[in-house]
C-alpha positions in Angstrom: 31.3 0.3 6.4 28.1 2.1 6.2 25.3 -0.1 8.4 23.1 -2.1 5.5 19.9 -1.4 4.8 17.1 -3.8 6.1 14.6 -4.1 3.7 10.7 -5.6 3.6 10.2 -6.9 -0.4 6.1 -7.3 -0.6 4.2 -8.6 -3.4 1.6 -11.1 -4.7 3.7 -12.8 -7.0 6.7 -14.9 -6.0 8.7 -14.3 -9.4 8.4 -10.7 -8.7 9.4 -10.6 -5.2 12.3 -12.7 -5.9 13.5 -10.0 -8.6 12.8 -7.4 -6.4 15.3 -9.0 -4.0 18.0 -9.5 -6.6 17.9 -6.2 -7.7 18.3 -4.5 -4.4 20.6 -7.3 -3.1 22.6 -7.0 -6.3 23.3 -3.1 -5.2 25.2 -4.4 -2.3 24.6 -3.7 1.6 21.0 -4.6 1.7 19.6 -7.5 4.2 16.2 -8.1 2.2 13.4 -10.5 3.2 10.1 -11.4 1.7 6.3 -11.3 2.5 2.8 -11.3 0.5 0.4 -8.5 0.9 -1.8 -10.2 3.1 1.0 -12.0 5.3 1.1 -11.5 9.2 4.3 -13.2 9.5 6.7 -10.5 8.3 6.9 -7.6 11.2 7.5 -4.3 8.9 9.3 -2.8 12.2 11.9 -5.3 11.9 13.0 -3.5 8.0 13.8 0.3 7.9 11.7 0.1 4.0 9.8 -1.7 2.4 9.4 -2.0 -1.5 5.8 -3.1 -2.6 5.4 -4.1 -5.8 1.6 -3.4 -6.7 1.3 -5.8 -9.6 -1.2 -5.0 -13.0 -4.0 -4.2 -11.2 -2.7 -2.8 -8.3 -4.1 -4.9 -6.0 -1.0 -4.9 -4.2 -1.4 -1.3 -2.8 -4.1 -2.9 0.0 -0.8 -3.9 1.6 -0.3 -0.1 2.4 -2.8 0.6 5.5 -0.8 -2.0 6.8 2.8 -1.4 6.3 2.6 2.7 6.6 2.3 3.3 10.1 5.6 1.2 10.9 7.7 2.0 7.7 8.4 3.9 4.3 7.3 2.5 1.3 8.0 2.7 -1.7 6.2 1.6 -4.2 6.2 -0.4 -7.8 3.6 0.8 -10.2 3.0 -0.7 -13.7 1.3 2.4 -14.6 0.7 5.9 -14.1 -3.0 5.0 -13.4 -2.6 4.3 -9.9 0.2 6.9 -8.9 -1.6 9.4 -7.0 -3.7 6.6 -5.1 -0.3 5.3 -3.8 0.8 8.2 -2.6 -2.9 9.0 -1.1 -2.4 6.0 0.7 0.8 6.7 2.6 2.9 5.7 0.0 6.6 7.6 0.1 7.8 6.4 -3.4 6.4 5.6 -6.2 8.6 3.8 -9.9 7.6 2.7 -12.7 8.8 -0.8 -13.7 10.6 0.5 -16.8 14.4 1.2 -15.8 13.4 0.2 -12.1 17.3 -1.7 -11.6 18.6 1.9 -12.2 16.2 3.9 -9.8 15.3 1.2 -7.0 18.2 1.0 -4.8 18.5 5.0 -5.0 14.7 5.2 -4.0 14.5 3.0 -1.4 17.7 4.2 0.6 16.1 7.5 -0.2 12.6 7.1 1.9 14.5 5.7 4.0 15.9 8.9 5.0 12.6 10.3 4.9 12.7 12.0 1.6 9.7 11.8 -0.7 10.6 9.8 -4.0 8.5 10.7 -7.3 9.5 8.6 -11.1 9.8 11.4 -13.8 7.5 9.8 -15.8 4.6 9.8 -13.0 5.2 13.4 -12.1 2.6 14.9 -14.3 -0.2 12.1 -13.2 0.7 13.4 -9.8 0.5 16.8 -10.3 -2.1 16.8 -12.2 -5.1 18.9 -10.1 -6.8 16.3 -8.0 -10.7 15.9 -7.6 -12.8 18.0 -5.8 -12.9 18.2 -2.0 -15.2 15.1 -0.8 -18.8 16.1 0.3 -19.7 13.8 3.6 -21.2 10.7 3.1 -24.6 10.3 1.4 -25.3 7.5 3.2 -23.5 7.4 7.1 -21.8 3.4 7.5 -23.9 1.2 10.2 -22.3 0.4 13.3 -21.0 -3.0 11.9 -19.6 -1.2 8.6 -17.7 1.1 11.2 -16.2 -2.0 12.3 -15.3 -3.4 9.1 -13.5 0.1 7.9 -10.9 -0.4 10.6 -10.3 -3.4 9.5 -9.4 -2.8 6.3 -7.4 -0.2 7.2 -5.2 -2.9 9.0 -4.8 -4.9 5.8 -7.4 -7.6 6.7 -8.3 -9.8 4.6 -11.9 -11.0 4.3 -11.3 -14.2 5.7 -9.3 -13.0 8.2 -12.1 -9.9 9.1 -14.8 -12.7 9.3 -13.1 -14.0 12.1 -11.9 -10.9 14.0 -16.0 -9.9 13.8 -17.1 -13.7 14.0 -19.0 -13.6 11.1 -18.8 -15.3 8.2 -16.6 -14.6 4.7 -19.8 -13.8 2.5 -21.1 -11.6 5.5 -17.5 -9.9 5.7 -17.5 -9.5 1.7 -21.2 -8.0 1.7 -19.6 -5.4 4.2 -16.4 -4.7 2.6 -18.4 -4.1 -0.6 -21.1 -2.2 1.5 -17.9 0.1 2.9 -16.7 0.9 -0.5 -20.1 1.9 -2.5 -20.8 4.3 0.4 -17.2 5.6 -0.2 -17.5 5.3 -4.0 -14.1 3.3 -4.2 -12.8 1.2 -5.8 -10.5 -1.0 -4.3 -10.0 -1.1 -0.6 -6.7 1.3 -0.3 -8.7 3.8 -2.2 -11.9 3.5 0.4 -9.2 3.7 3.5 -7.8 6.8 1.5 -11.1 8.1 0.9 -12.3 7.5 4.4 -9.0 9.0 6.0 -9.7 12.2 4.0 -13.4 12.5 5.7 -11.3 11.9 9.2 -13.7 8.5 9.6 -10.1 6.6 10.2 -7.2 8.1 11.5 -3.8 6.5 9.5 
């Protein structure tokens, strides 16, 4: 019997996590357990994947900078808008909702193995050519926004930032906003993106 897949099911909401499960579960062979984006309590080097589902506004992808360096992702988009960013972020899968309990336990088995898993339907958005190269930074980050960066690109939240820096929450927000209008991002997977591509973090 082929050794069952451990699997890391990560999403804001619980209804969707908990379909998430049943769907892979239902394919048989699959030990799944659940976390939310922001969670420390899951260890993603216990899972050999991990399926993030990014919700409507993709807030869910700021769970990637996390998750990436210890396992493959892949990841549930509810549009096309957000595909390439996914991938930009370390992402190795990306599938749309519609006819996900056909594709999902294919796609996750398959980044498992390392392979590189595209929906047909968010092919062209990823192919499409990409923007420019990025020019450096108008504006250099301070010290303290330094600080702040590589945070975020271990999935802090700004609670929990406030009190690695010993700050407090406003401060942190003013800095995470501070971060991302020198990067001109919008949401903070797209600024560790962003800043990975000008080599300020390393992923």
């Amino acid at each position: 019997m082929a050794t069952a897949l451990r699997l890391l099911v990560v999403g804001e909401d619980a209804l969707a996590r908990a379909g998430l499960r049943a769907l892979v579960e239902a394919a048989g062979n699959v030990v799944a357990a659940e976390a939310e984006p922001a969670s420390q309590d899951a260890d993603p080097a216990s899972a050999d994947a991990a399926v993030l589902d990014a919700g409507p506004s993709a807030a869910g992808l700021e769970a990637l900078p996390r998750l990436v360096p210890h396992l493959p992702v892949l990841v549930v988009l509810w549009s096309e808008e957000h595909a390439r960013e996914a991938l930009g972020a370390g992402a190795r899968g990306i599938l749309r909702r519609e006819g996900l309990p056909a594709r999902l336990a294919a796609g996750l088995r398959a980044v498992a193995q390392g392979l590189l898993v595209v929906d047909p339907s968010l092919a062209e958005a990823v192919l499409r050519p990409g923007p420019p190269p990025l020019s450096p930074l108008a504006e250099p980050l301070t010290p303290r926004e330094t600080e702040v960066l590589s945070l975020l690109v271990e999935g802090l939240s700004n609670r929990a930032i406030a009190t690695r820096l010993g700050i407090s929450e406003h401060t942190a927000k003013f800095h995470v906003g501070a971060v991302l209008g020198k990067l001109g991002a919008q949401s903070r997977s797209e600024a560790v993106s962003l800043a990975a591509r000008l080599g300020l973090v390393v992923l």
